[in-house]
C-alpha positions, 0 to 999 in steps of 0.5 A: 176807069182811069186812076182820078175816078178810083181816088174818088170812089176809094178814098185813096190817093195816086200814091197811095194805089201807085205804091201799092202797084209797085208792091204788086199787091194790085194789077191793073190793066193797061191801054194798048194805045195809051198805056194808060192804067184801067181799074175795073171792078175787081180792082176796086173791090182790091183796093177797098179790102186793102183799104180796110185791112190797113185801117185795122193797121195791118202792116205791108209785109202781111198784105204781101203775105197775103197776096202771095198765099203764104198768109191766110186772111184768118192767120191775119185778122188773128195777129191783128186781135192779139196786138189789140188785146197787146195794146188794151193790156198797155192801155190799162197800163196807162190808165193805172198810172193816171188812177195812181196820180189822182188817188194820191195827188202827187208825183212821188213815183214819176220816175218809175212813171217815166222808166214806164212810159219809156219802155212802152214807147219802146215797145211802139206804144205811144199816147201821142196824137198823130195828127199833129205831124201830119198838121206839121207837115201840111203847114211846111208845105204851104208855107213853102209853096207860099214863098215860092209864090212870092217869089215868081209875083215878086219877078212879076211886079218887077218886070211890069214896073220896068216895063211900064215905068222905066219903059224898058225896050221889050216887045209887048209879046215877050212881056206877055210870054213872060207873064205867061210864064211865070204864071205857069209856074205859079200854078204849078206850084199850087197844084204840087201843094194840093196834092202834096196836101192830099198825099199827107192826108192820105196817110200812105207817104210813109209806107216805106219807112214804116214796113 
């Protein structure tokens, strides 16, 4: 099956399964007269198994490990159950705090609060909801794929209004290659946003600066 088929059945975006490519974490075959990528069952099975590892937040450079042998799948899932049990221990940290300001109904010690909160977030911990820069992101994509847009309807109207209403001497078929045109562009534009979209929601776009 080709790659549109895999994204549906998986759940992972292009770049998402592409990205993992290029680490050599997945193997597809190819076509001989296209060149174009096959998934067959054991790459699907691959890709669901990476799916779930990175789920439980397993970083890249393990899933490498993993690939190469030089991890073990238990090695692994051990590490992982030591960093959950790192971050319940800073859970409670949290939730101490929060049981302290209720109790006493003030913020006498905010400053040791804050040193507190400041180096757990050092530590990577953090109580921030994620899901909020990935709504910034989806809003700046669309909002700058809208201005374009406007743009190209706004050379659109332009173009009809001097053809129609300043009668400007050009050949109806070059009028319509230019609508035709321009209306590429437009769904260009829109088809870059959607996937755009897809590709911040498929969580993997930042894969590199992450690991």
């Amino acid at each position: 099956m080709l790659i549109n088929e895999v994204e549906h059945i998986v759940g992972l975006s292009k770049k998402a399964i592409r990205y993992y490519e290029e680490l050599g974490l997945l193997h597809p075959k190819r076509k001989k007269e296209n060149d174009y990528r096959i998934y067959g069952d054991e790459e699907i099975k691959k890709l669901k198994f990476l799916k779930f590892l990175r789920e439980l937040d397993v970083p890249i450079r393990d899933l490498k490990l993993l690939e190469e042998n030089k991890l073990s799948l238990k090695e692994c899932i051990k590490e992982r159950m030591l960093k959950i049990e790192e971050q319940e221990k800073n859970y409670a940290k949290v939730k101490k705090m929060c049981l302290e300001i209720i109790t006493n109904e003030n913020l006498e010690n905010l400053d040791s609060y804050s040193i507190s909160m400041n180096q757990l977030n050092k530590e990577g911990f953090t109580m921030r909801n994620l899901k909020t820069k990935k709504r910034k992101k989806i809003i700046g994509a669309i909002l700058s794929s809208f201005v374009f847009e406007i743009f190209f309807f706004f050379l659109i109207g332009i173009l009809s209004y001097l053809k129609f209403w300043i009668i400007l001497e050009m050949p109806f078929v070059v009028y319509l290659f230019l609508l035709f045109l321009f209306s590429i562009f437009i769904l260009s534009i829109v088809w870059n946003c959607i996937q755009r979209v897809k590709e911040i929601l498929g969580g993997e776009e930042d894969e590199a600066s992450k690991y």
